[in-house]
VONU-868331 format. One line per 8 residues: number of its first residue (from 1); their letters; for each residue x, y, z of N, C-alpha, C, O. Coordinates in steps of 0.001 Angstrom, whole numbers, plus 500000, padded with zeros to 6 digits. Example, Ala and Ser with C-alpha at 12.3 -4.5 7.8 and 13.67 -1.06 7.14 Angstrom:
BEGIN
1	AS	513190 494310 507800 512300 495500 507800 513200 496700 507800 514236 496681 508465 ~ 512850 497750 507080 513670 498940 507140 512900 500030 507870 513409 501138 508039
This chain:
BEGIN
1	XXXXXXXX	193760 307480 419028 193244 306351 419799 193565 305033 419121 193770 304829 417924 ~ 193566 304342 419943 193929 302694 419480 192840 301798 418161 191691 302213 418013 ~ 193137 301092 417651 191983 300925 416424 190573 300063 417149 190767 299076 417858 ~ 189429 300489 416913 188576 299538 417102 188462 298365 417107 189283 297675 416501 ~ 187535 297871 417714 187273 296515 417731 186383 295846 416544 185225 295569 416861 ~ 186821 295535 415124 185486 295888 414114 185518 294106 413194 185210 293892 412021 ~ 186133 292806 414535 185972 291577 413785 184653 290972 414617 184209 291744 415466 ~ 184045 289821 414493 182863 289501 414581 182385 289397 415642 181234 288977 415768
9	XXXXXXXX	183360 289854 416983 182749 290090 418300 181608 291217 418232 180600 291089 418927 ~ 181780 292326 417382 180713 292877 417451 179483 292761 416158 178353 293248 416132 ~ 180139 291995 415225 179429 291883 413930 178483 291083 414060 178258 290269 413164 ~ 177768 291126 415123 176612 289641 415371 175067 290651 414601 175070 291882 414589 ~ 174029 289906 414100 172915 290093 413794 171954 289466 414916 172404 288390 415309 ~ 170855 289810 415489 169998 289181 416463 168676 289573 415652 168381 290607 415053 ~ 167958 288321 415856 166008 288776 415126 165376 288603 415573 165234 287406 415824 ~ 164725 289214 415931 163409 289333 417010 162019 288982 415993 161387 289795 415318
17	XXXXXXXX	161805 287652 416118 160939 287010 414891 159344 287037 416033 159194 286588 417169 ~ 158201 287888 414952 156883 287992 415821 156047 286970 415430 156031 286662 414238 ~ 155241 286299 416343 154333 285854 415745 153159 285900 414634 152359 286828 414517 ~ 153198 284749 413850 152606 285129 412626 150899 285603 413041 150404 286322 412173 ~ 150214 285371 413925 149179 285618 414740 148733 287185 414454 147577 287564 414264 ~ 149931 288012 414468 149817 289289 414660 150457 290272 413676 151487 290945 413666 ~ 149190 290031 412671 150025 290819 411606 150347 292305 411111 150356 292830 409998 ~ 150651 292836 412619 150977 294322 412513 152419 294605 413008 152990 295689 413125
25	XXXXXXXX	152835 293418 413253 154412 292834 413682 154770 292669 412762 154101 292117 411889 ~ 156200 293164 412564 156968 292846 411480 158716 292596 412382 159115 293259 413340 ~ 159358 291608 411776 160702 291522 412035 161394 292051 412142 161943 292205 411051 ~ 162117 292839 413295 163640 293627 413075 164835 292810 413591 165002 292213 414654 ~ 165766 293002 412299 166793 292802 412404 167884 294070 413626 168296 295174 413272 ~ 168015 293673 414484 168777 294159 414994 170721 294267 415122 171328 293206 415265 ~ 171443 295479 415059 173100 295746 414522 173563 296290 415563 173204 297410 415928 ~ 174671 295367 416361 175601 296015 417265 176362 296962 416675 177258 296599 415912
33	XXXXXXXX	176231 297761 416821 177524 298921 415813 178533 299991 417144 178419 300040 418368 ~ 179220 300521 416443 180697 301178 416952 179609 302573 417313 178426 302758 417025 ~ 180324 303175 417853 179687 304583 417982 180001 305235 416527 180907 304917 415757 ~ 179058 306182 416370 179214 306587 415407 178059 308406 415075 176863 308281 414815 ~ 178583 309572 415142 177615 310662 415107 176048 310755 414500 175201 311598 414794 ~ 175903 309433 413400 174473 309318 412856 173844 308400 414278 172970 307590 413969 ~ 174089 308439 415292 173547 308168 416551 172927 308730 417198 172117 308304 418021 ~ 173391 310569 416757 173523 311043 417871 172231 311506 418660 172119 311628 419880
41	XXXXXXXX	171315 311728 417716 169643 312140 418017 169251 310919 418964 168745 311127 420067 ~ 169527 309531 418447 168617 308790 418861 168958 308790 420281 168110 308917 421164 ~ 170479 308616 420536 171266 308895 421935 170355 309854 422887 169678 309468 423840 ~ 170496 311235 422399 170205 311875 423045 168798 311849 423454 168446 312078 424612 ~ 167894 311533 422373 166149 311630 423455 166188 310280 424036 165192 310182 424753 ~ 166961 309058 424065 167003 307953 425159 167596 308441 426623 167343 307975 427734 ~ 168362 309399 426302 169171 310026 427732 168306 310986 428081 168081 310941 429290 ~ 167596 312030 427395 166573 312712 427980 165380 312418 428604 164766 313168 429362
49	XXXXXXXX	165018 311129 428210 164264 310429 428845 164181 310035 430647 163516 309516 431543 ~ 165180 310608 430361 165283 310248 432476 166087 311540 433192 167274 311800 432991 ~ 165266 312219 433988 165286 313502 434153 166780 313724 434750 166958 314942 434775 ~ 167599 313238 435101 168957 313028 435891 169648 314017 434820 170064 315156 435028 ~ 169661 313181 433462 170435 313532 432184 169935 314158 431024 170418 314391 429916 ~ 168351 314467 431798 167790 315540 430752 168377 317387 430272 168222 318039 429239 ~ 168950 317649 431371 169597 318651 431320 171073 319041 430895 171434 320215 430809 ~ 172063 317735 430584 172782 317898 429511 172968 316472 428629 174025 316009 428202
57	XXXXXXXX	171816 316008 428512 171707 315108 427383 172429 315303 425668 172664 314316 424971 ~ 172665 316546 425263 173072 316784 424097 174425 316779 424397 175075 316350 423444 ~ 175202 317138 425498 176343 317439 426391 177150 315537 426242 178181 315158 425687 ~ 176182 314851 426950 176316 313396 426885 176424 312508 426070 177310 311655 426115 ~ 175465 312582 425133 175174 312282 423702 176822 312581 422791 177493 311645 422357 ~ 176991 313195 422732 178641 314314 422327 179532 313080 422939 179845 312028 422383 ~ 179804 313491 424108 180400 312626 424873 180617 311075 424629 181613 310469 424234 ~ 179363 310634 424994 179793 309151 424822 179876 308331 423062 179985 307122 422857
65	XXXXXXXX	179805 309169 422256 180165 309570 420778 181612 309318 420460 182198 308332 420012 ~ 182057 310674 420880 183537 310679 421336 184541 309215 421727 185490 308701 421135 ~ 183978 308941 422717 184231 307578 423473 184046 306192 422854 183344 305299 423329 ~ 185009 306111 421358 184146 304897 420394 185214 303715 420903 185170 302594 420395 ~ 185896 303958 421644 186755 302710 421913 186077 301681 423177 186347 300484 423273 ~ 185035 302524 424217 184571 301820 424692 182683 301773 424969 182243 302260 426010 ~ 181879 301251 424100 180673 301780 423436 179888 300857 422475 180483 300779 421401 ~ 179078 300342 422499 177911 299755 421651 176966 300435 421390 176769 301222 422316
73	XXXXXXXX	176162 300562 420483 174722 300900 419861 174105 299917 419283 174621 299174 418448 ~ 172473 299827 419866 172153 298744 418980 171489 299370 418229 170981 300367 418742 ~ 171247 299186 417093 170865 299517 415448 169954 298881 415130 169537 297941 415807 ~ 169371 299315 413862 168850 298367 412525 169127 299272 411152 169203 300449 410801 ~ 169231 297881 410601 169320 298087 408935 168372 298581 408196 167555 298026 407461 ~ 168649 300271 408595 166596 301052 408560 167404 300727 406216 166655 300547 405256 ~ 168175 300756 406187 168273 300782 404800 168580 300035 403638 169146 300197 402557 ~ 167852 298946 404426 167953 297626 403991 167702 297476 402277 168445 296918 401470
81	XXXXXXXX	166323 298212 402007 165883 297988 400947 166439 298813 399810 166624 298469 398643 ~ 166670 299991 400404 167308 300699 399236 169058 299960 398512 169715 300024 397473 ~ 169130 299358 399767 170539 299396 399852 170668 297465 399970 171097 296991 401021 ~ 170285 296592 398891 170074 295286 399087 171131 294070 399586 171113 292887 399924 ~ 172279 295450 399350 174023 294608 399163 174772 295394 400553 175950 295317 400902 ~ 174065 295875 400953 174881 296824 402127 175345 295978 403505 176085 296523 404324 ~ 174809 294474 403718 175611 294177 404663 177273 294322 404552 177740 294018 403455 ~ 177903 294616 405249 179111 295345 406015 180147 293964 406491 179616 292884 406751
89	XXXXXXXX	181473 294120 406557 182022 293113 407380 181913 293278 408882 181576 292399 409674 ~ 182381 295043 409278 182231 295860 410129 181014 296558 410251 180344 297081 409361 ~ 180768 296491 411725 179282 297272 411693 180033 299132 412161 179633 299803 413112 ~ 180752 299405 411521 181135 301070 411378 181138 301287 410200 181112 302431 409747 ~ 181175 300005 409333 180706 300341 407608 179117 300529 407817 178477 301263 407064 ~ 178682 300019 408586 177378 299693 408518 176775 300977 408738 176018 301523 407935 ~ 177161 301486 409947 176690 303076 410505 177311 303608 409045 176358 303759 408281 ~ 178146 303832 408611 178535 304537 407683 177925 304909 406503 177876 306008 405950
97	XXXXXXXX	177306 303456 406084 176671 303045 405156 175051 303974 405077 174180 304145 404224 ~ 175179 304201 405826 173391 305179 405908 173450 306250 405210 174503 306854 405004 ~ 171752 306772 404555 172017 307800 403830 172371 309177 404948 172047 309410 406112 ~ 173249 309955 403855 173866 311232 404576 173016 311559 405454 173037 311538 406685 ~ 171926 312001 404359 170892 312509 405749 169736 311906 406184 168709 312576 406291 ~ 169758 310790 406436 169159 310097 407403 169332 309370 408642 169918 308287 408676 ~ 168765 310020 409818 169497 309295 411280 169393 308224 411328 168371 307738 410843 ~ 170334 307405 411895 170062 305815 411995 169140 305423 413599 169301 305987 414682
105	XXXXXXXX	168458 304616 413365 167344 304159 414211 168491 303529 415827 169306 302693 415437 ~ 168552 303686 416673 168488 303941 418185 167729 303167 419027 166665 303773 419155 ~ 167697 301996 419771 166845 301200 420319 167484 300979 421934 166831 300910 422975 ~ 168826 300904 421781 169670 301050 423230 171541 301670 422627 172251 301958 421663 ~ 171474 301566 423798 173315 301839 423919 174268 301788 425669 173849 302110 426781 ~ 175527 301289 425276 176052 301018 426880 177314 301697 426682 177779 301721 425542 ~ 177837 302168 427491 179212 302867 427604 179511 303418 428953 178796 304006 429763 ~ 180797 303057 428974 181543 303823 430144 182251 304952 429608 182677 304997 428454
113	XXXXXXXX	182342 305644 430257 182690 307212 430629 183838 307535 431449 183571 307882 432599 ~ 184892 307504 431157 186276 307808 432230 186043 308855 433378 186264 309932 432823 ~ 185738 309087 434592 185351 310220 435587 186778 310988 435766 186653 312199 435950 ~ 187920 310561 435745 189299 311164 435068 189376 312057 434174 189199 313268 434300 ~ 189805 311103 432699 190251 311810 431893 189482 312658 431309 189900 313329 430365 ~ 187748 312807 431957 186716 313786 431796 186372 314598 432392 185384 315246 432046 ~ 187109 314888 433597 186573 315305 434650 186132 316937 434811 185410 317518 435621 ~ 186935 317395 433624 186721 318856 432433 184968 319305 432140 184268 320294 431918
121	XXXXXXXX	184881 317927 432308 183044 318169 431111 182155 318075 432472 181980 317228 433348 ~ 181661 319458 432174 180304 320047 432807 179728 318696 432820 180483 318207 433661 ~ 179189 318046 432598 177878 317120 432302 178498 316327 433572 177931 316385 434663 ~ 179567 315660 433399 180735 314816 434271 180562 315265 435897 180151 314664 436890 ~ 181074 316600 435664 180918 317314 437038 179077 317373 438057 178753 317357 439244 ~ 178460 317429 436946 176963 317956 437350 176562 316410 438275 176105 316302 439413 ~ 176966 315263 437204 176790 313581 437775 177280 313464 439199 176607 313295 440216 ~ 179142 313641 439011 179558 313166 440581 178862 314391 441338 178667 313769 442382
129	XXXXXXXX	178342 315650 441605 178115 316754 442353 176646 315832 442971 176601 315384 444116 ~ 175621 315695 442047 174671 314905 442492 175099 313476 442905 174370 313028 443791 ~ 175793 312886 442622 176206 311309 443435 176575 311819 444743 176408 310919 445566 ~ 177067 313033 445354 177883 312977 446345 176627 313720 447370 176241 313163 448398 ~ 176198 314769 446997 174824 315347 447089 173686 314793 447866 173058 315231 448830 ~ 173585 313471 447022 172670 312597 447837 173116 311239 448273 172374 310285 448504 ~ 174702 311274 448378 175143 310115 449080 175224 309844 450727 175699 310729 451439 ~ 174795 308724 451249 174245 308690 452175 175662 308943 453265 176783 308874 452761
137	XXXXXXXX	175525 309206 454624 177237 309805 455389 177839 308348 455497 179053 308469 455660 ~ 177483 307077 455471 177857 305989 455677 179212 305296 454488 180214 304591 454606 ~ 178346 306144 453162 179417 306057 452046 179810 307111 451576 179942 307063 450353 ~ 180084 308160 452091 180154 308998 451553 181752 309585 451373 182079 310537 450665 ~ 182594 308794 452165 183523 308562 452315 184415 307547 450986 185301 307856 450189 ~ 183913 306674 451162 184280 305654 449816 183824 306420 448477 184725 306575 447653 ~ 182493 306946 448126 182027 307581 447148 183073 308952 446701 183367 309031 445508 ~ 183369 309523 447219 184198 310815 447521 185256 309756 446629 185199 309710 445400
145	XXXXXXXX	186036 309080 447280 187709 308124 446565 187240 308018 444962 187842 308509 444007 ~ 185688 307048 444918 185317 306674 443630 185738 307520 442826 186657 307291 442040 ~ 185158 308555 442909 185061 309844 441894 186080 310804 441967 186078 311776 441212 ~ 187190 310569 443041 188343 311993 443109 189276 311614 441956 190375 312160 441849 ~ 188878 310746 441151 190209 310407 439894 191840 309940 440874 192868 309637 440266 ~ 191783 309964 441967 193116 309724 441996 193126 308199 442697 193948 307957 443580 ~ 192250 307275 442290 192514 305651 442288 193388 305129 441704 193682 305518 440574 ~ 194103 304016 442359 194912 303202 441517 194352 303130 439631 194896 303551 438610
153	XXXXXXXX	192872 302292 439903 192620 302133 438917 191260 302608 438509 190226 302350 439124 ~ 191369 303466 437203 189760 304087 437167 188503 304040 437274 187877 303003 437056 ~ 188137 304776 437505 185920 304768 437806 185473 304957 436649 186280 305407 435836 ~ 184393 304748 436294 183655 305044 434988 182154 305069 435035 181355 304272 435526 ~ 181997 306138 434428 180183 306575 434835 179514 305168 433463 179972 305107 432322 ~ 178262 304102 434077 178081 303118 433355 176628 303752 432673 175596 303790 433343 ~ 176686 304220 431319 175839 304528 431081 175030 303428 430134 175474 302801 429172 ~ 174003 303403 430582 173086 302206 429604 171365 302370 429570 170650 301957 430483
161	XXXXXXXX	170841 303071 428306 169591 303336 428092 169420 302641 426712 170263 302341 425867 ~ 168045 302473 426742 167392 301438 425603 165746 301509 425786 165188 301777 426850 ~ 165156 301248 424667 163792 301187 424711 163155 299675 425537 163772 298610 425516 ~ 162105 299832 426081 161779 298559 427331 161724 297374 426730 162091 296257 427094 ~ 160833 298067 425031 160952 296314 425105 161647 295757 423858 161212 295149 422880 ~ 162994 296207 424249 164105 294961 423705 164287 294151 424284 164479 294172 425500 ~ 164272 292729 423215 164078 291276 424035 165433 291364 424609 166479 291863 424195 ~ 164982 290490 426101 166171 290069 426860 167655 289113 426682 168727 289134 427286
169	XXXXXXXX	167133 288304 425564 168407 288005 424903 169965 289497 424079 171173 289734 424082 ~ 168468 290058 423479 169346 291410 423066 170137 292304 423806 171211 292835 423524 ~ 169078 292415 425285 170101 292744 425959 171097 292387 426368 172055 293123 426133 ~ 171290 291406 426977 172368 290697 427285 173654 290805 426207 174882 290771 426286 ~ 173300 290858 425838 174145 290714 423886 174562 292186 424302 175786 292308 424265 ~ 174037 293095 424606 174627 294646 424442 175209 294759 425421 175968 295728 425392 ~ 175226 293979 426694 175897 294149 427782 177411 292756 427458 178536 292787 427957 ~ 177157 292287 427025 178677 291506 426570 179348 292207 425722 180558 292431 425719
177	XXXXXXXX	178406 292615 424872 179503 293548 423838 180382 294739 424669 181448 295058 424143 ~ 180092 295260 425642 180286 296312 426493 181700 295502 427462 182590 296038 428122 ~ 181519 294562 427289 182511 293797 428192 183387 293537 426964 184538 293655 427383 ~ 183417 293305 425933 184144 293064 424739 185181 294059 424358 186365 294025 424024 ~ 184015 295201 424591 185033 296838 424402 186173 296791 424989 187350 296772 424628 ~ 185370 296771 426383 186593 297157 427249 187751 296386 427635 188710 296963 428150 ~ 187760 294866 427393 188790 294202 427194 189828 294391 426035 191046 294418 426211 ~ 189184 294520 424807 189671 294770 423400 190596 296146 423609 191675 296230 423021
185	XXXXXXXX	190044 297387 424611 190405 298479 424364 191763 298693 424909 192636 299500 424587 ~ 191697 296991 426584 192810 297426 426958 194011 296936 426327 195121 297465 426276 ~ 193622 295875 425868 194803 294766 425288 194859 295852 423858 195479 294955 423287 ~ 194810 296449 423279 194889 297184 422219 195353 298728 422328 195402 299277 421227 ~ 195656 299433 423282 196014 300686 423534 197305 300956 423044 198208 300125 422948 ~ 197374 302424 422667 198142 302983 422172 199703 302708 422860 200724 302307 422302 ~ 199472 303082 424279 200407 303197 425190 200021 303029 426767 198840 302949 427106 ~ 201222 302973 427824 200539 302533 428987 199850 303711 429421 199219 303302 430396
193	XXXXXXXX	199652 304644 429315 198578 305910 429913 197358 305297 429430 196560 304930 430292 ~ 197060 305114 428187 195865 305046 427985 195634 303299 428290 194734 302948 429053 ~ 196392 302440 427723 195904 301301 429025 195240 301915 430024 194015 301852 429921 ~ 195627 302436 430871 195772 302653 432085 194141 303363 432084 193192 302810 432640 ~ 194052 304539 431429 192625 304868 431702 191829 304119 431471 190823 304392 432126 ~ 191646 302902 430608 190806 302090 430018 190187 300919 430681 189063 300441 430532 ~ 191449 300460 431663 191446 299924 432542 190633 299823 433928 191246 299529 434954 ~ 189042 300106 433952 188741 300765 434725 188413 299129 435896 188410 297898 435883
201	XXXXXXXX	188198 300264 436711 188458 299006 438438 186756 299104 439255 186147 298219 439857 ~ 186367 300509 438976 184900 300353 439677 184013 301500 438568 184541 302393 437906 ~ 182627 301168 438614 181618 301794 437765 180426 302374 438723 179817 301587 439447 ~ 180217 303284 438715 178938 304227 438648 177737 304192 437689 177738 304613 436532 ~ 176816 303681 438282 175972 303865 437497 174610 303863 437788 174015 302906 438282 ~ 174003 305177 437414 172782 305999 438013 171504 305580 437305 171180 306165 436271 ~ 170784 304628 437791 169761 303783 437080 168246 304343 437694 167846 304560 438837 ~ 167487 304484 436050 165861 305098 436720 165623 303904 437314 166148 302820 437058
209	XXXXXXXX	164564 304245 438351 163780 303404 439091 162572 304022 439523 162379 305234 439431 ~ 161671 303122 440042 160476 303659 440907 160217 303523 442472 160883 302685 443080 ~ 159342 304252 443120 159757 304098 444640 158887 303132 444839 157880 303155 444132 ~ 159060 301889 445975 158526 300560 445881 157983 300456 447628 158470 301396 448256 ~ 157588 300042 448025 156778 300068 449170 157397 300367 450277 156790 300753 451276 ~ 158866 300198 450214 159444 300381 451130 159797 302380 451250 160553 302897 452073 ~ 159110 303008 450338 159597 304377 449961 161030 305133 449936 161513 306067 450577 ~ 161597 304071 448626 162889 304261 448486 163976 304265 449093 164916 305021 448846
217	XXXXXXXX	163935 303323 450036 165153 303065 450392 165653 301896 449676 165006 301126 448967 ~ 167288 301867 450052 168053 300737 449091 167626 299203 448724 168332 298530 447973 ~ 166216 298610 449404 166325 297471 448508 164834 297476 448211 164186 296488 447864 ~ 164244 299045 448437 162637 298941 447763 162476 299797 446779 161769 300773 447030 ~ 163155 299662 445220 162671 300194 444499 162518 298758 443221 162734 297546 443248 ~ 162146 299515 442442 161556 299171 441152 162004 299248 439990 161239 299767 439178 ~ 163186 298842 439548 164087 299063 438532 163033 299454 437162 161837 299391 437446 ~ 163347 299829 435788 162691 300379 434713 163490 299484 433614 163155 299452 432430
225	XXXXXXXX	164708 298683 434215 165695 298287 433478 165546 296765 434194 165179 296945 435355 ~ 165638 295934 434024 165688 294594 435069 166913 294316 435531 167227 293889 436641 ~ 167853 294690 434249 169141 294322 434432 169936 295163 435576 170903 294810 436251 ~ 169169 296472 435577 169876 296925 437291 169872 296997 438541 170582 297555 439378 ~ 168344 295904 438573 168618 295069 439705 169514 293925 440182 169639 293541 441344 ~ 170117 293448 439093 170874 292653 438886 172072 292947 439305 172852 292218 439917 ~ 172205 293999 438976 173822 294599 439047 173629 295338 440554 174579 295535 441312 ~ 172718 295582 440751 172515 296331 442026 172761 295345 443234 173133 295853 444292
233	XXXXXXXX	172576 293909 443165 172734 292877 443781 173880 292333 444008 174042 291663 445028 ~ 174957 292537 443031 176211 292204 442929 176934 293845 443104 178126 293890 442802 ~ 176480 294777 443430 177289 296328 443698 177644 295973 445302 177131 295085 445983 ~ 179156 297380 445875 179619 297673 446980 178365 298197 448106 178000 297854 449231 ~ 177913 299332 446985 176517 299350 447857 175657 300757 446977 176078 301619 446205 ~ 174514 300503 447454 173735 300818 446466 172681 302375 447437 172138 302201 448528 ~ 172658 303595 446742 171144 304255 447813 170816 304945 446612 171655 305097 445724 ~ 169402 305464 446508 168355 305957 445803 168000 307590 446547 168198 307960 447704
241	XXXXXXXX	167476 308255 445501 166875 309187 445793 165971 309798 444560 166026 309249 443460 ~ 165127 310967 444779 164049 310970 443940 164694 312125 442849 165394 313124 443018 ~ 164076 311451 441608 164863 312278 440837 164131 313643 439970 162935 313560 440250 ~ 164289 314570 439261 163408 316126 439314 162290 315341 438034 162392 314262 437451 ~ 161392 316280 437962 160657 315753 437308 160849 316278 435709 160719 317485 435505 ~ 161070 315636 434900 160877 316438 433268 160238 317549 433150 160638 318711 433207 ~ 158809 316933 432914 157582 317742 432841 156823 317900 433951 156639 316984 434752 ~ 156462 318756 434041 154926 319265 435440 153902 318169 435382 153203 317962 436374
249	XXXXXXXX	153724 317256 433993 152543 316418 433936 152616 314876 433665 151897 314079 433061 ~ 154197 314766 434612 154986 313497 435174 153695 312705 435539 153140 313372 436412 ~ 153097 311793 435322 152423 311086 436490 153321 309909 437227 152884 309622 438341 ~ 154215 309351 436911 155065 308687 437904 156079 309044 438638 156695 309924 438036 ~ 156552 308800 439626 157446 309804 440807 158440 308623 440023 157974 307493 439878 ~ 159622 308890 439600 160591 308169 438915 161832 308841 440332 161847 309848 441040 ~ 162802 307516 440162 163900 308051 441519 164946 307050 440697 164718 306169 439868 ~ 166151 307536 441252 167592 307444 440878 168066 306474 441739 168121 306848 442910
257	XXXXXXXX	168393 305448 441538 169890 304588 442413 170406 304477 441545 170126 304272 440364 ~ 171761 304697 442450 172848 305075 442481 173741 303319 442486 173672 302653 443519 ~ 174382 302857 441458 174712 301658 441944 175980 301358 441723 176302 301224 440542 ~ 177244 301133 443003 178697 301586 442803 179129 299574 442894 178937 298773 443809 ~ 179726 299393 441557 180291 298400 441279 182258 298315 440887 182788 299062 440065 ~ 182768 297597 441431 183843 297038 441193 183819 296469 439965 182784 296007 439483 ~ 185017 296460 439338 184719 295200 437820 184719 294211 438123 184393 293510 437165 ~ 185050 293230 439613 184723 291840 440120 182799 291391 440058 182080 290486 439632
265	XXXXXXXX	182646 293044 440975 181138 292638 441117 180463 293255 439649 179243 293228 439813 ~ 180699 293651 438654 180203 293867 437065 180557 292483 436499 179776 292041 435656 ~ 181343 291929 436749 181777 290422 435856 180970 289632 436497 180385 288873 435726 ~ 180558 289427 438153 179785 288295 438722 178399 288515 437994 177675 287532 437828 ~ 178043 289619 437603 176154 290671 437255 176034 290223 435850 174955 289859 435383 ~ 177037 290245 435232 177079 289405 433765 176545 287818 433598 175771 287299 432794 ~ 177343 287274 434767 177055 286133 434918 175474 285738 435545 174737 284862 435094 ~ 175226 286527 436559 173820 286286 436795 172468 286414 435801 171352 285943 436024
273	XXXXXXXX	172909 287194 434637 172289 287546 434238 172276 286863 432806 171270 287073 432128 ~ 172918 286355 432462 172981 285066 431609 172468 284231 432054 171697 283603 431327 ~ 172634 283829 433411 171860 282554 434200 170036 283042 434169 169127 282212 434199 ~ 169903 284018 434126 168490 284647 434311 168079 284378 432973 167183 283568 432735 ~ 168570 284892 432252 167967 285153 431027 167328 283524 430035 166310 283233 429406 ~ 169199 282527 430558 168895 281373 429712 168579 280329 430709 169126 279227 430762 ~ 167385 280892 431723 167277 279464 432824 166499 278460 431486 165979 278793 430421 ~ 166730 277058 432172 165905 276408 431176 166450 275630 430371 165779 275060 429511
């Protein structure tokens, strides 16, 4: 694969400074880092967390691992103290830098997923089978093209989980970096094939939600994420359905939209969402 992206587009530090008011708050430094396997736990119970991808979450986890050319994790410097000199130029020294056996701390992560050059992996298959499953007959036609791999230019499953309450500046920050990748990955490829897969033209991406008064149809739910209402606003078109439950002792009915974006309408969702974040 082509070399990472490892100069200061992704080397940013963000601090989430608490008020002195509350002294059971303490400061984290938060680390955009490369993918990297001391991830991989934290990956996986953020993806198990939402019953869609609870069933091959370790499958996924693997996967979007694999996939370090197009991929963020946000981090912290759980080893700060032992380690007083360990800031990194690169944050893949940084992942690196952790003790052997200790997992590195997990707060979010964003990545696309080639529906192509993956189209092999069970986990891959199980996604488009359910996108198509409960796609409504109106799109079901366009949805079918998304996912048959044989587009001009590729689809990519948009995967993005994180704990709720990372500040909204941070997010944003993990969703540019995600736009960073994938520019970096194309202008940087080995050769034109893999240009070419990297290159992707529309995104999939299967966001928890809740059912909202309208009882789940496409513009009454309740995102869990804010940012995928956002993107859901700027998507081709968007439908929901209810998704299985984890556990028997679920108390919230949690449901799936489904939200199919172009990279025109992912670049306009960036922009809105900068405007959201820094009104003011």
């Amino acid at each position: 694969k082509g070399g990472k992206n490892t100069n200061t587009n992704k080397n940013q530090n963000a601090k989430k400074q608490k008020s002195q008011n509350e002294p059971e708050m303490i400061q984290v430094e938060f680390l955009f880092c490369d993918m990297n396997e001391r991830f991989f736990h934290g990956m996986k119970t953020l993806l198990h967390r939402f019953s869609i991808h609870a069933p091959h979450s370790s499958q996924l986890a693997d996967l979007i691992i694999e996939n370090e050319m197009v991929g963020t994790v946000l981090s912290s410097d759980i080893d700060e103290e032992k380690k007083p000199s360990s800031k990194k130029s690169t944050n893949t020294a940084a992942a690196a830098s952790l003790p052997l056996q200790q997992e590195a701390n997990v707060f979010g992560f964003a990545s696309i997923i080639n529906v192509t050059t993956n189209h092999s992996s069970p986990c891959i298959q199980a996604l488009k089978s359910l996108c198509l499953k409960y796609c409504p007959t109106q799109h079901k036609a366009e949805m079918e093209t998304v996912l048959s791999g044989k587009t001009k230019r590729p689809a990519g499953f948009f995967f993005q989980e994180r704990m709720v309450n990372v500040p909204l500046e941070i997010t944003e920050v993990l969703h540019q970096q995600l736009v960073l990748d994938m520019d970096h990955a194309v202008a940087t490829a080995d050769d034109e094939a893999e240009r070419k897969s990297l290159d992707f033209g529309a995104f999939v991406r299967l966001a928890p939600c809740y059912k909202g008064e309208g009882g789940g149809t496409a513009n009454s739910v309740i995102y869990k994420y804010f940012d995928d209402e956002v993107f859901s606003t700027n998507a081709e078109f968007v439908y929901n359905f209810e998704a299985p439950k984890n556990y028997e002792g679920d108390e919230e009915e949690l449901w799936c939209s489904v939200i199919v974006l172009t990279k025109t309408g992912h670049r306009a969702a960036m922009k809105d969402l900068k405007k959201m974040i820094h009104v003011g």
